[in-house]
C-alpha positions as CSV (number, residue, x, y, z in Angstrom):
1,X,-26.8,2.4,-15.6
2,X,-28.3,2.0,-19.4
3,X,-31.2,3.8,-19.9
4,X,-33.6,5.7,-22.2
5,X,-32.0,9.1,-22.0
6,X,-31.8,12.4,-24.0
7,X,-30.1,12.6,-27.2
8,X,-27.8,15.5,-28.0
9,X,-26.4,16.8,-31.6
10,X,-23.2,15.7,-31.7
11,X,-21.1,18.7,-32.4
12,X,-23.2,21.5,-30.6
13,X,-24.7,19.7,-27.8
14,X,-27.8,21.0,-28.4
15,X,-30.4,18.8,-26.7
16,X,-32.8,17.2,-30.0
17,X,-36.2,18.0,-30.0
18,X,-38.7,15.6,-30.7
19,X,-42.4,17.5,-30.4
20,X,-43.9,14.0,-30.2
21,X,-42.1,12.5,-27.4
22,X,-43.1,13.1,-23.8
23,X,-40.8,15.7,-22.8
24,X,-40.3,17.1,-25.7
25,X,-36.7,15.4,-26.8
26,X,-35.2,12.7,-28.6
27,X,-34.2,9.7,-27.3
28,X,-31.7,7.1,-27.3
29,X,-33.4,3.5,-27.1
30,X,-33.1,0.9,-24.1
31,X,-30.8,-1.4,-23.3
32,X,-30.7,-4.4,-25.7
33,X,-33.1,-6.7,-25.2
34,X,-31.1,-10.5,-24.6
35,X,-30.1,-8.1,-22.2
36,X,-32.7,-7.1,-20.5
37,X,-34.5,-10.6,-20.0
38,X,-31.6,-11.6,-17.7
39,X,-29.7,-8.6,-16.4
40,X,-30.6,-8.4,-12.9
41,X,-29.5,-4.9,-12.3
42,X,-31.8,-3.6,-14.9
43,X,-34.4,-1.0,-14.8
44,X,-36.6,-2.7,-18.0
45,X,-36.0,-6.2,-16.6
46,X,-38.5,-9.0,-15.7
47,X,-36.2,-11.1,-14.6
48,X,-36.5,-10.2,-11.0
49,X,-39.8,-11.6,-11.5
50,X,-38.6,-14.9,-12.7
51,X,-36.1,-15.2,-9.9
52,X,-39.1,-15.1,-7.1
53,X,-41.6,-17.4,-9.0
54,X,-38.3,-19.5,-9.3
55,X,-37.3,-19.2,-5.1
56,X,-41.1,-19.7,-4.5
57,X,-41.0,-23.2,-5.9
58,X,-38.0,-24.1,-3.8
59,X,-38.7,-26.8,-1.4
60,X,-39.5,-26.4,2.5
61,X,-37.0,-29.1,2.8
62,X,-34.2,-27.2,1.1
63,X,-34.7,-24.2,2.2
64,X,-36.9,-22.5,5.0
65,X,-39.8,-20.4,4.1
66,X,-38.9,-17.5,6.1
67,X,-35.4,-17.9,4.1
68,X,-37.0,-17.4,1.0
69,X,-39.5,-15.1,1.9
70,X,-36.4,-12.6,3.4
71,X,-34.8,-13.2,-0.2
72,X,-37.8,-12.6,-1.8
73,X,-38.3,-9.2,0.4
74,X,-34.8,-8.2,-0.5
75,X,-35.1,-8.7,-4.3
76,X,-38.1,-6.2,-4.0
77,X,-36.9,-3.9,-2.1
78,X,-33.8,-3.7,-4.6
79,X,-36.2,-3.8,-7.7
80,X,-38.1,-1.0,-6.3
81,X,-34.7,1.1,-5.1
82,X,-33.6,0.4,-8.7
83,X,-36.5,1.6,-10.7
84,X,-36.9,4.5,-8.5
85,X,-33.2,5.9,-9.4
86,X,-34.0,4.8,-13.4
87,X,-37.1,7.1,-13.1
88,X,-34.7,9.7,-10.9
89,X,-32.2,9.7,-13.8
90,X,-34.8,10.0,-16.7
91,X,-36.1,13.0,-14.7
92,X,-32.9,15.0,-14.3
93,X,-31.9,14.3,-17.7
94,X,-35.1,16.0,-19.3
95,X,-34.6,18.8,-16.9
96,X,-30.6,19.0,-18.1
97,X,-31.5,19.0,-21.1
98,X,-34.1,21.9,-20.3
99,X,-31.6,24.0,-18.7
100,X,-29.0,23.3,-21.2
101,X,-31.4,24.4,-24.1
102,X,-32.6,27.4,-22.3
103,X,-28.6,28.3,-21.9
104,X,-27.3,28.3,-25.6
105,X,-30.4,29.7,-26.3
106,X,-29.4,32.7,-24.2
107,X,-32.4,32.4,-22.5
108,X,-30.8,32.1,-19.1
109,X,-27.3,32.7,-18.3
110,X,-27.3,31.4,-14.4
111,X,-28.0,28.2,-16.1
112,X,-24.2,26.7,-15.9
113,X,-24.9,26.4,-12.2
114,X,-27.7,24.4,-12.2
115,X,-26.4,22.5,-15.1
116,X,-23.4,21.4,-12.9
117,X,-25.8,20.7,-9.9
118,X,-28.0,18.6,-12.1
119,X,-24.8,16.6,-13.6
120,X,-24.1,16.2,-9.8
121,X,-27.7,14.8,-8.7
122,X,-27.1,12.5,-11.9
123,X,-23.9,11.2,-10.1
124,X,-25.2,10.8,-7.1
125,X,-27.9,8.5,-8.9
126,X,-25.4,6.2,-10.9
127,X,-23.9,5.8,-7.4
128,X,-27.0,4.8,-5.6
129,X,-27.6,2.2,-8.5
130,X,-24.2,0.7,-8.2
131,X,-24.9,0.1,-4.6
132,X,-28.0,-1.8,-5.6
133,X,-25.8,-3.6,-8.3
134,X,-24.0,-4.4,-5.1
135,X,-26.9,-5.6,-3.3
136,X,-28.4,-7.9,-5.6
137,X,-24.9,-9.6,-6.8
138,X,-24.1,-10.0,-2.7
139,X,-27.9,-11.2,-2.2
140,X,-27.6,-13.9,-5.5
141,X,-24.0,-15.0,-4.1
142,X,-25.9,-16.0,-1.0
143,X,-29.0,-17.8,-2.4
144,X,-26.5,-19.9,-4.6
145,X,-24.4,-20.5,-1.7
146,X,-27.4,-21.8,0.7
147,X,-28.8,-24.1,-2.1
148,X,-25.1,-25.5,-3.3
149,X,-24.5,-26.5,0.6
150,X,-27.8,-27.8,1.1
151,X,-27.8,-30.0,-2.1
152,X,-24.6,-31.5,-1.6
C-alpha cells in the first residue's frame, strides 16, 4: 500500500517538519505516476473509472445488464473500501508521527504504548487493503472470464 506518508530523518527518526504542509510534516511523494493510471489497487488511481465507462459500453448481447451493473457495484464498493483505508493510513501516520515527536522530545513518556498501538492500527490497515487487492484481482479474473467464454 504506496502512499503519501510522513518522512522521517534517517538516523534519528525524528518525524521532519514541514510548517507548510497540512499536518505539519514532510512528506514522501505518491506512487509513480505510469503507475497510478493503471494500477487498479490504487488509492490515486482513475482507472477504476475507466474500467466502468469501459463495462458500460459492453453489449446487452454479451453480457447482461444486471451482470455489469453487479460488477460495476463491486468495483465501487472496493474503490470506496480502498480510499477509505488510504485516508485511514495517512491519518495514523500523522498521528505516529505526533506521538513519536512528542516522545523524543520527552514530552510524554507513555508515548511507546500508543506508538505500538498506532503501528498496530497501521497493520491492520495494510491488511484490509490487501483484502481489497484480493477483491478486485478475484472480481477482474471474473469479468475477463465471462467475456472470453462469451466471445468465443
Amino acid at each position: 500500500m504506496q502512499h503519501e506518508r510522513i518522512a522521517y530523518h534517517r538516523n534519528s527518526k525524528i518525524p521532519l517538519s514541514n510548517a507548510v504542509a497540512e499536518h505539519g510534516f514532510a512528506r514522501v511523494g505518491l506512487c509513480p505516476t505510469a503507475g497510478r493510471l493503471v494500477n487498479l489497487t490504487c488509492a490515486h488511481t482513475s482507472s477504476r473509472c475507466k474500467l466502468v465507462n469501459l463495462i458500460k459500453k459492453i453489449p446487452d448481447d454479451l453480457v447482461a445488464p444486471q451482470t455489469r451493473e453487479g460488477w460495476i457495484r463491486d468495483i465501487k464498493d472496493i474503490d470506496f473500501k480502498i480510499v477509505s483505508l488510504d485516508v485511514q493510513k495517512s491519518d495514523l501516520e500523522v498521528r505516529h508521527a505526533k506521538v513519536k515527536k512528542a516522545q523524543l522530545s520527552n514530552e510524554t513518556p507513555e508515548g511507546k504504548s500508543e506508538i505500538k498501538e498506532i503501528e498496530k492500527r497501521i497493520e491492520q490497515v495494510v491488511t484490509n487493503y490487501h483484502v481489497q487487492v484480493t477483491a478486485m484481482s478475484n472480481l477482474q479474473e471474473k469479468i475477463n472470464r465471462t467475456i472470453s467464454v462469451r466471445e468465443c
